[in-house]
One Martini backbone bead per residue (centre of mass of N, CA, C, O) as a GRO file, in nm:
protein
  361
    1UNK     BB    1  -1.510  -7.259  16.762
    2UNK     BB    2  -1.665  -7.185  16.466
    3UNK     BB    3  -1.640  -6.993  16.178
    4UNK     BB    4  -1.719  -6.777  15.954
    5UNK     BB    5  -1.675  -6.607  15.668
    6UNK     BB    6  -1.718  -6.285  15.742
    7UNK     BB    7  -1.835  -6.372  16.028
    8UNK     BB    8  -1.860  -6.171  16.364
    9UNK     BB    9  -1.997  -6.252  16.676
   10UNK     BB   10  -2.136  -6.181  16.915
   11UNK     BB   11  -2.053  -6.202  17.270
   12UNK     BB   12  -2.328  -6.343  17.300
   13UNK     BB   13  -2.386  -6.544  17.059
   14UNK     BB   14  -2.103  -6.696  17.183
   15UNK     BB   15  -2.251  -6.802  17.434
   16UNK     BB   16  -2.490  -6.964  17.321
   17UNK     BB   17  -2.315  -7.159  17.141
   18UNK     BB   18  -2.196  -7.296  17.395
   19UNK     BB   19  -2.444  -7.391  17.553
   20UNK     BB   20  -2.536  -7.597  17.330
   21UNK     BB   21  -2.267  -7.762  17.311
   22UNK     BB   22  -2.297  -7.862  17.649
   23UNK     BB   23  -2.592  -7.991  17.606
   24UNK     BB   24  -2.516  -8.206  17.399
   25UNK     BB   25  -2.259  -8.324  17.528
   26UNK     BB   26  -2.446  -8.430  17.794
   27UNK     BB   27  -2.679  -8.589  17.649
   28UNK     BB   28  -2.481  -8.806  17.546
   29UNK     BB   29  -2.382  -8.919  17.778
   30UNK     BB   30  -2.643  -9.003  17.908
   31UNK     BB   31  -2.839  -9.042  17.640
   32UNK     BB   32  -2.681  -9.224  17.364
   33UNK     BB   33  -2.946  -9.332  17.213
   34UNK     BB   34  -3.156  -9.082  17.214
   35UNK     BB   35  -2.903  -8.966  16.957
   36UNK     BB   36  -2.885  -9.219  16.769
   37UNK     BB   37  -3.212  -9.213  16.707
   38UNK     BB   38  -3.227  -8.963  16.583
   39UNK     BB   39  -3.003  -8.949  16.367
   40UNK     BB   40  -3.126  -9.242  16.236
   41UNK     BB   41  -3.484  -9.199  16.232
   42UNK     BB   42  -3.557  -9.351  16.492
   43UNK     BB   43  -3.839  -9.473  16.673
   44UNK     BB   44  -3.922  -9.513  17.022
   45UNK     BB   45  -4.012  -9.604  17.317
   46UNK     BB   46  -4.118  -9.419  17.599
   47UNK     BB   47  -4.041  -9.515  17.936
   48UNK     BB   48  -4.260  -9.328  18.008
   49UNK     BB   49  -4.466  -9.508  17.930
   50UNK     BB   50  -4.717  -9.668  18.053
   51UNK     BB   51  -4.817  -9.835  17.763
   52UNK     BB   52  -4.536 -10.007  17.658
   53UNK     BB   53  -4.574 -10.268  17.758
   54UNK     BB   54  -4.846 -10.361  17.526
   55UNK     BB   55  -4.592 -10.381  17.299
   56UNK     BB   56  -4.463 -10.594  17.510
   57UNK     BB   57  -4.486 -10.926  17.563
   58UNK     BB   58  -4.211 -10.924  17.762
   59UNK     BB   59  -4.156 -10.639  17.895
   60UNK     BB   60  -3.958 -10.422  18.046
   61UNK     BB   61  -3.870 -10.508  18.381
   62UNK     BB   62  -4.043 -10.267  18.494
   63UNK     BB   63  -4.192 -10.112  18.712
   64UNK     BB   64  -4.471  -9.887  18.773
   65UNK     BB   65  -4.553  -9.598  18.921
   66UNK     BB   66  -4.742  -9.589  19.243
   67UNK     BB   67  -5.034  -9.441  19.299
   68UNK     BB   68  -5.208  -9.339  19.506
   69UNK     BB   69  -5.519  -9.467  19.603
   70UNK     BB   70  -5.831  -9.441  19.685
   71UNK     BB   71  -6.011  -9.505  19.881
   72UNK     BB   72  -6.248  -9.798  19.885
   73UNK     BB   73  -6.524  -9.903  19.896
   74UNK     BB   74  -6.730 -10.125  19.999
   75UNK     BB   75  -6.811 -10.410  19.892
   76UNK     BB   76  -7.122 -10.532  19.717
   77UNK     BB   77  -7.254 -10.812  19.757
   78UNK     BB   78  -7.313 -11.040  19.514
   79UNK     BB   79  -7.513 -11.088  19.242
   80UNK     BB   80  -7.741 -11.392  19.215
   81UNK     BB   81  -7.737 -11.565  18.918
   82UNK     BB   82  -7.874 -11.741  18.702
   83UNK     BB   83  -7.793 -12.041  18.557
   84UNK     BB   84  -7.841 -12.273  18.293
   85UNK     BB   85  -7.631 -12.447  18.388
   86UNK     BB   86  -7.435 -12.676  18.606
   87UNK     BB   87  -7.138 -12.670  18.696
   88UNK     BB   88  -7.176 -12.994  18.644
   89UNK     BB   89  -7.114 -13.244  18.415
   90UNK     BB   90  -7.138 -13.587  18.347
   91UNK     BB   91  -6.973 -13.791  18.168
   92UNK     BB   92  -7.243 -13.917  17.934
   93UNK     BB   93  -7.464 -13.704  18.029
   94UNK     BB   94  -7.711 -13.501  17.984
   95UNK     BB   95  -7.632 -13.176  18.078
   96UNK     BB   96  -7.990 -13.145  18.164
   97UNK     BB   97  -8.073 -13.457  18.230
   98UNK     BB   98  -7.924 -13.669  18.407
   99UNK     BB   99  -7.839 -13.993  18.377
  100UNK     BB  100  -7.794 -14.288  18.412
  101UNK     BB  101  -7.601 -14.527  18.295
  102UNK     BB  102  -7.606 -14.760  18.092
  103UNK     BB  103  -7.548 -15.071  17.930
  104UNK     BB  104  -7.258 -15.122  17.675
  105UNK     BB  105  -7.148 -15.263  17.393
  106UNK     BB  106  -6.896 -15.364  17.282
  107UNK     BB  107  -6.596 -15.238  17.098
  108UNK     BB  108  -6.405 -15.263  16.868
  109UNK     BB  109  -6.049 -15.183  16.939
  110UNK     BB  110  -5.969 -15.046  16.617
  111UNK     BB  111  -6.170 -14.815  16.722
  112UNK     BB  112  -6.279 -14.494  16.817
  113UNK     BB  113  -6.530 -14.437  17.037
  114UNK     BB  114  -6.755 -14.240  16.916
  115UNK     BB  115  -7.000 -14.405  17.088
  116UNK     BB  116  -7.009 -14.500  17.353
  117UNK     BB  117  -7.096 -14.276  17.531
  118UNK     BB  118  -7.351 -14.230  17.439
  119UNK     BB  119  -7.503 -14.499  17.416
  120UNK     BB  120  -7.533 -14.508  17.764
  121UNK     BB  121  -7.788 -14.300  17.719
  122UNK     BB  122  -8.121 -14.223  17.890
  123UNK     BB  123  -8.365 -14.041  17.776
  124UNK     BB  124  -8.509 -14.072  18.008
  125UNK     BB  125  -8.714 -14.042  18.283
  126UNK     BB  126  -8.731 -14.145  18.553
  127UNK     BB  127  -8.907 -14.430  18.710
  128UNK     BB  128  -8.935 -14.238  18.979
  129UNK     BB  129  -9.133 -14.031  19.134
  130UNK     BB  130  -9.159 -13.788  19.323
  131UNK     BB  131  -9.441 -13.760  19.591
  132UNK     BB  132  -9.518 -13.458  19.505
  133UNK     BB  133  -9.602 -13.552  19.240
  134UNK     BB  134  -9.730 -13.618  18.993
  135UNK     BB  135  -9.902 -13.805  18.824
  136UNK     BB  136  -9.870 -13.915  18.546
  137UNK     BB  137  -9.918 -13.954  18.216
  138UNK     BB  138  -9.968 -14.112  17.937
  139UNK     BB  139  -9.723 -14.054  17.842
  140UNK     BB  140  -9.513 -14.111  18.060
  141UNK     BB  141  -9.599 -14.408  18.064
  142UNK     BB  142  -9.483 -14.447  17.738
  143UNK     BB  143  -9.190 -14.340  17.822
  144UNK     BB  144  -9.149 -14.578  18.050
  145UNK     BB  145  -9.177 -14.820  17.832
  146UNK     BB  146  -8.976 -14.740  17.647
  147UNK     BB  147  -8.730 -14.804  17.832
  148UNK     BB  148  -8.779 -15.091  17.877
  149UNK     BB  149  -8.763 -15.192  17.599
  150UNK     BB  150  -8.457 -15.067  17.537
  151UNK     BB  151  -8.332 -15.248  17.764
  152UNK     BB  152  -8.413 -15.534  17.625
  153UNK     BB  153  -8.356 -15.437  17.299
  154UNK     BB  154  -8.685 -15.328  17.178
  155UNK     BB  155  -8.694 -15.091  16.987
  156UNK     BB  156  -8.912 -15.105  16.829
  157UNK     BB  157  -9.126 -15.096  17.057
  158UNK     BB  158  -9.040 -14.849  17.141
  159UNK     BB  159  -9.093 -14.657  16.879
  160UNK     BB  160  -9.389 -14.703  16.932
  161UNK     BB  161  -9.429 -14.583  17.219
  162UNK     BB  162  -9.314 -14.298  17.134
  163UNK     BB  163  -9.531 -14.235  16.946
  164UNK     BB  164  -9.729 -14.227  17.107
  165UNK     BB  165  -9.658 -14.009  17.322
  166UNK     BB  166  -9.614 -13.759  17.117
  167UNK     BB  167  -9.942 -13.779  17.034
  168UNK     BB  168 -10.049 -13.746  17.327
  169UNK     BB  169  -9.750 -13.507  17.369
  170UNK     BB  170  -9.608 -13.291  17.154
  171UNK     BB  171  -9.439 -13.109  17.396
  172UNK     BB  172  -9.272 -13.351  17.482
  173UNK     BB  173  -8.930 -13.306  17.465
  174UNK     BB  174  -8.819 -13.631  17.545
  175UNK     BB  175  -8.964 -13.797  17.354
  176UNK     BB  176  -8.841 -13.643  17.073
  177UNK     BB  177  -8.534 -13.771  17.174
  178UNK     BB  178  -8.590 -14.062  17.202
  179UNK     BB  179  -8.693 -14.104  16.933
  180UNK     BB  180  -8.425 -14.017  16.788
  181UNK     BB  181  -8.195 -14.258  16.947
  182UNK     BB  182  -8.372 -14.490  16.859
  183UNK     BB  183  -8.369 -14.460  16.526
  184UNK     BB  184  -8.034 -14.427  16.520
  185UNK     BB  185  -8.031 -14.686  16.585
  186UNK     BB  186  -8.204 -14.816  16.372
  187UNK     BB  187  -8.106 -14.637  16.111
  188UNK     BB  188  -8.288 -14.404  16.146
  189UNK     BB  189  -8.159 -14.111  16.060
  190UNK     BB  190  -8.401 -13.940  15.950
  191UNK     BB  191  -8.562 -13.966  16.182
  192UNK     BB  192  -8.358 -13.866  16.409
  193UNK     BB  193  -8.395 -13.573  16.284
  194UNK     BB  194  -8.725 -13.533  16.289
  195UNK     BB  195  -8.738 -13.551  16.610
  196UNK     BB  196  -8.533 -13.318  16.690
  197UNK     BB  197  -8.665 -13.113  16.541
  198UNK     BB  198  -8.917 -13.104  16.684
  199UNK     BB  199  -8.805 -13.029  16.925
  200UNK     BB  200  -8.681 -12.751  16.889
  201UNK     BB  201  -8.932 -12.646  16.839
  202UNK     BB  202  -8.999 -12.601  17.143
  203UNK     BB  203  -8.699 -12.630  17.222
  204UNK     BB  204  -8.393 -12.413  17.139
  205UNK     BB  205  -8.213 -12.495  17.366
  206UNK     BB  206  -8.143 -12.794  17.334
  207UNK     BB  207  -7.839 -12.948  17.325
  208UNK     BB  208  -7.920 -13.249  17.299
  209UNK     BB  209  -8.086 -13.231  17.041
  210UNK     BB  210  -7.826 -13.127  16.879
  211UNK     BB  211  -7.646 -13.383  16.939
  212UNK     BB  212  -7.849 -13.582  16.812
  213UNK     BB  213  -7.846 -13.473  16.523
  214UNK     BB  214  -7.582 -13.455  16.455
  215UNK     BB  215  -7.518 -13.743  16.467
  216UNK     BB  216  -7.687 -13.813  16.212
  217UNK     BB  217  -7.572 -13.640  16.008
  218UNK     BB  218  -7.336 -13.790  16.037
  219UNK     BB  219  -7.424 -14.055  15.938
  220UNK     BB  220  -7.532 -13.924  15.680
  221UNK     BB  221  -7.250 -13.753  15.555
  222UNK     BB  222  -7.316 -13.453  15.725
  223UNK     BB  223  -7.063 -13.263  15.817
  224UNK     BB  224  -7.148 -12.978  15.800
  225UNK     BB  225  -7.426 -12.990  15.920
  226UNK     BB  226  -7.316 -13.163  16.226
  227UNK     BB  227  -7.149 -12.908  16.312
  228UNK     BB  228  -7.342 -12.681  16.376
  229UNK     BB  229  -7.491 -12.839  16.586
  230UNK     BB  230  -7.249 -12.899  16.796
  231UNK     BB  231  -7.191 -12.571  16.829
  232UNK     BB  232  -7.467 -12.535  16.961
  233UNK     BB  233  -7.408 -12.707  17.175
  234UNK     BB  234  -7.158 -12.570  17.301
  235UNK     BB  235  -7.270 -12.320  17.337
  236UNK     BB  236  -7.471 -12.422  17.545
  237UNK     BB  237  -7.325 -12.666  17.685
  238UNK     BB  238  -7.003 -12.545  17.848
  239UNK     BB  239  -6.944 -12.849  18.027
  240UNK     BB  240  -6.957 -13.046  17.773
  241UNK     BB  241  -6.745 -13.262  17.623
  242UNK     BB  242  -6.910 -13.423  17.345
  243UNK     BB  243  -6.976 -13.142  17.131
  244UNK     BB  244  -6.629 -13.128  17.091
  245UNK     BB  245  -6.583 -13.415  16.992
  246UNK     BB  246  -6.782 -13.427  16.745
  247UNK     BB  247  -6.660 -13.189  16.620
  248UNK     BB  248  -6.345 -13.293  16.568
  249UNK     BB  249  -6.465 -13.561  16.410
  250UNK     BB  250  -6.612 -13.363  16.176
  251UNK     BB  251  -6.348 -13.234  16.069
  252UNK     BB  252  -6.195 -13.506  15.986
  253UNK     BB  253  -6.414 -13.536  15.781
  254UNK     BB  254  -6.294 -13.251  15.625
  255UNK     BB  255  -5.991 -13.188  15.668
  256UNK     BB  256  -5.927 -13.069  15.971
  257UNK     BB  257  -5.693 -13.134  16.211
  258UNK     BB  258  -5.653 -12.892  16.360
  259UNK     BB  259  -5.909 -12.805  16.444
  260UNK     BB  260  -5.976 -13.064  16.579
  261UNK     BB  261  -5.767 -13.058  16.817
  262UNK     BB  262  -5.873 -12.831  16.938
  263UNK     BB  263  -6.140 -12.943  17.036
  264UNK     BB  264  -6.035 -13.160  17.202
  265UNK     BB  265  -5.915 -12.956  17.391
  266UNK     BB  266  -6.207 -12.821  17.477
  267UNK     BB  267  -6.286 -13.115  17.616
  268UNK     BB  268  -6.036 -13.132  17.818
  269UNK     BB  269  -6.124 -12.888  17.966
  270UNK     BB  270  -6.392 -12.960  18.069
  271UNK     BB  271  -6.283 -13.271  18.081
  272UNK     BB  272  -5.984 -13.420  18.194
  273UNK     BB  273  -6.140 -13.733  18.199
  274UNK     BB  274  -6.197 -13.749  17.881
  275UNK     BB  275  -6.041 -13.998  17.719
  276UNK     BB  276  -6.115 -14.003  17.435
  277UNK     BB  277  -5.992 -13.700  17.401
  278UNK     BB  278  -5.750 -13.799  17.359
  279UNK     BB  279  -5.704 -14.035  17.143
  280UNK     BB  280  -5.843 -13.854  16.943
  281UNK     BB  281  -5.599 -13.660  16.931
  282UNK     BB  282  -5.396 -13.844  16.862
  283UNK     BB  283  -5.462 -13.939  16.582
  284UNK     BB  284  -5.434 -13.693  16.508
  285UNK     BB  285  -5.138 -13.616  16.543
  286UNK     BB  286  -5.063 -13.840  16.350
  287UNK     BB  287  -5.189 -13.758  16.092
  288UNK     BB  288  -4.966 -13.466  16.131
  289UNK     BB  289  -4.673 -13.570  16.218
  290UNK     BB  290  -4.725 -13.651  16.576
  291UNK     BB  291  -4.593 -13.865  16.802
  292UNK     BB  292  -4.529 -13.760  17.044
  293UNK     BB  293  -4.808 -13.615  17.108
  294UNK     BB  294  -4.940 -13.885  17.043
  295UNK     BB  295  -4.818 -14.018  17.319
  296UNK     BB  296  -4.919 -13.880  17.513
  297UNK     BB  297  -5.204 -13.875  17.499
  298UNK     BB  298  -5.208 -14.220  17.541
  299UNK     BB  299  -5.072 -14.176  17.813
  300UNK     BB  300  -5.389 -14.022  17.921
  301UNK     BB  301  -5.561 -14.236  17.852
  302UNK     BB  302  -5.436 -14.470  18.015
  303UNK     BB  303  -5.458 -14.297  18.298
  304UNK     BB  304  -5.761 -14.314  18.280
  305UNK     BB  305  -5.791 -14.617  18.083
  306UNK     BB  306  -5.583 -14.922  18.140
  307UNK     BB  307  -5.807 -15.106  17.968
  308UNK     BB  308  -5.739 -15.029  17.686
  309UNK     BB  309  -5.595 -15.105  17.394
  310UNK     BB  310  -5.614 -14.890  17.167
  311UNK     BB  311  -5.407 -14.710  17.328
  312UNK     BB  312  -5.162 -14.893  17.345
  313UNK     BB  313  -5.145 -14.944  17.053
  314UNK     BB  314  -5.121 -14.654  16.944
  315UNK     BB  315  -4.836 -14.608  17.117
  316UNK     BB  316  -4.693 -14.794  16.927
  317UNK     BB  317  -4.742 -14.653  16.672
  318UNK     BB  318  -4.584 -14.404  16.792
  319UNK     BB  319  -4.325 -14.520  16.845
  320UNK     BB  320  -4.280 -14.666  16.555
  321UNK     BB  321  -4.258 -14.348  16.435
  322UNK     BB  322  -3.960 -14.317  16.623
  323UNK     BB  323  -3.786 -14.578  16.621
  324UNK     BB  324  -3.917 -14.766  16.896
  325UNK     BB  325  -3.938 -15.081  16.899
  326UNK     BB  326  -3.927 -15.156  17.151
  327UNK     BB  327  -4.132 -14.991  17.307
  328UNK     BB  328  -4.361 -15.097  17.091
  329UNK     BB  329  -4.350 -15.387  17.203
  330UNK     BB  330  -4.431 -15.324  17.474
  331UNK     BB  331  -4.703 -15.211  17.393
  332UNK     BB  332  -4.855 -15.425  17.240
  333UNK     BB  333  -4.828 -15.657  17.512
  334UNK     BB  334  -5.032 -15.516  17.647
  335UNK     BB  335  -5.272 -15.511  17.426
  336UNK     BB  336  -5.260 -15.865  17.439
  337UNK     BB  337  -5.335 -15.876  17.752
  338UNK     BB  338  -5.602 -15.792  17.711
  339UNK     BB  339  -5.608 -15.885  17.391
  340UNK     BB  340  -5.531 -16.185  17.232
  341UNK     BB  341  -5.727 -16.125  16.954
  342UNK     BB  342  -5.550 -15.860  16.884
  343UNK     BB  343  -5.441 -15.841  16.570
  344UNK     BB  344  -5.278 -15.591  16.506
  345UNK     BB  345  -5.078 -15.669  16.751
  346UNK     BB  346  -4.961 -15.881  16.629
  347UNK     BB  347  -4.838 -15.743  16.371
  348UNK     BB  348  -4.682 -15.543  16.513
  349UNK     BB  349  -4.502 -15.665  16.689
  350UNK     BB  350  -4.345 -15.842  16.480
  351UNK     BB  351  -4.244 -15.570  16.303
  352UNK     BB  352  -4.072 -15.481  16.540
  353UNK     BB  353  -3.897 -15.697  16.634
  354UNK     BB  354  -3.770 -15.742  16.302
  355UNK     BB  355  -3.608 -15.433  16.367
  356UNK     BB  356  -3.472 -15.531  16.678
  357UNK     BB  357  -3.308 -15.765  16.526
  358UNK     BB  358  -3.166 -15.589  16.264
  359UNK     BB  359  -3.008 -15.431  16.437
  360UNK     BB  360  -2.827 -15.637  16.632
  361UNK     BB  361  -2.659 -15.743  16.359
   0.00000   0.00000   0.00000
């Protein structure tokens, strides 16, 4: 023990300070990290803190002591709360009215299906009601006729019946619905935004009306307005994965593709097998510079739809920008195996040959 120069403490004082001594010198042994953290001025989260864990995402591999807790009293069976919407919606069909898909007309293979899933929905209702309920209405005898029309291909005719319909029925929500799906097939976008505004005036709340003018707007090239229904349309409908898919569709024309990754990617969280919503997660994928990405992508829309071309080739597409050629001439003759008249695959499966043939020279 130093003492100072010109000062001799007293006998008790120098126990007192031999004893500070043997504490410090214990606390080294035990606990030296919590002695160089003083001293180096860091501050660290203490062990026994409960919420330590909280602070680290990777937690500090320590259970917390578990104290007694009181028994609790037997739990009170869960009161049945009503749902707006079916745990299940089928994908193809809206939300909340669900209808058999009618046949859809095929699409060149070149283009990523934007609307097959769509255009095959039925805005009608049933064509034969249920023997307890009333008989039809004025409305929906020219609803049901226009159904007829709409099957047959005469979509003027249909839109004659549905304006007839509207006019019987201003209310009926279904008809303005049918009457906005007939518009945009007919090329009048803008007619098939006023029969859904229509709509929503009534029902402010119908998913599917918000993704029908939705979808008029993307066609009318406003797609930051078709964003706006879209977004209505899946935060109404949660279990639908169109709206999301749709999402996707407009984020990619507004220049925004990983937003749109996303999207797709809540359209597979809705339902696991909506091929489309893979398809196009790899297109954008490919687009952001990852083909591996996008191979996988093709190759679950693939193991969904084995019969797509656009997958095949897409796939291949992904495969020749990894530099593996041989694999894409592979993915390529797939695809022209589905369709042999699909130019597109003739021209590349040619181009990647070229490159495993000049590889082996």
């Amino acid at each position: 023990m130093t003492t100072i120069r010109g000062f001799h403490p007293s006998p008790f004082v120098q126990r007192c300070l031999a004893c500070l001594a043997i504490a410090a010198t214990v606390e080294a042994v035990v606990n030296p990290g919590r002695v160089e953290a003083r001293q180096s001025g860091e501050v660290g989260t203490p062990q026994e803190d409960p919420f330590a864990d909280e602070l680290n995402p990777f937690g500090s591999g320590k259970k917390p002591a578990q104290s007694a807790a009181p028994a609790e009293p037997p739990a009170k069976p869960p009161v049945k709360l009503p749902v707006p919407f079916p745990e299940k919606t089928v994908p193809g069909e809206p939300a909340a009215r669900p209808a058999p898909p009618a046949g859809q007309a095929p699409r060149p293979p070149s283009q990523p299906a934007l609307e097959s899933a769509l255009d095959s929905l039925a805005p009608f209702p049933e064509a034969e009601p249920p023997a307890d309920e009333a008989a039809p209405s004025p409305a929906e005898e020219l609803l049901r006729e226009a159904e007829k029309l709409d099957r047959a291909g005469k979509l003027e005719e249909a839109r004659d019946a549905l304006r007839k319909a509207v006019a019987a029925d201003p209310k009926l929500t279904i008809a303005h619905l049918a009457l906005g799906v007939v518009n945009r097939r007919l090329g009048d976008f803008r007619g098939s935004v006023d029969a859904c505004s229509a709509g929503l005036k009534i029902d402010p709340q119908d998913p599917e009306l918000y993704l029908r003018r939705g979808i008029a707007w993307f066609h009318l090239g406003l797609h930051g307005i078709a964003l706006e229904d879209f977004e209505d349309a899946a935060g109404i409908a949660y279990d639908d994965p169109r709206p999301e898919l749709w999402r996707g569709l407009a984020l990619i024309e507004l220049g925004r593709p990983l937003e749109a990754i996303n999207a797709y990617a809540s359209a597979i969280r809705r339902d696991r097998t909506f091929m489309i919503a893979y398809l196009n997660r790899g297109l954008a994928y490919l687009s952001t510079g990852e083909p591996r990405k996008a191979e996988f992508d093709f190759d679950l829309a693939i193991r969904h739809e084995p019969s797509d071309v656009r997958a095949w080739f897409n796939r291949g597409v992904a495969q020749a920008a990894q530099g593996r050629y041989g694999d894409a001439v592979e993915s390529y003759s797939a695809a022209l195996e589905l369709d042999p008249q699909y130019a597109p695959a003739v021209k590349n499966r040619a181009a990647a040959e070229r490159m495993v043939s000049g590889r082996r020279r």
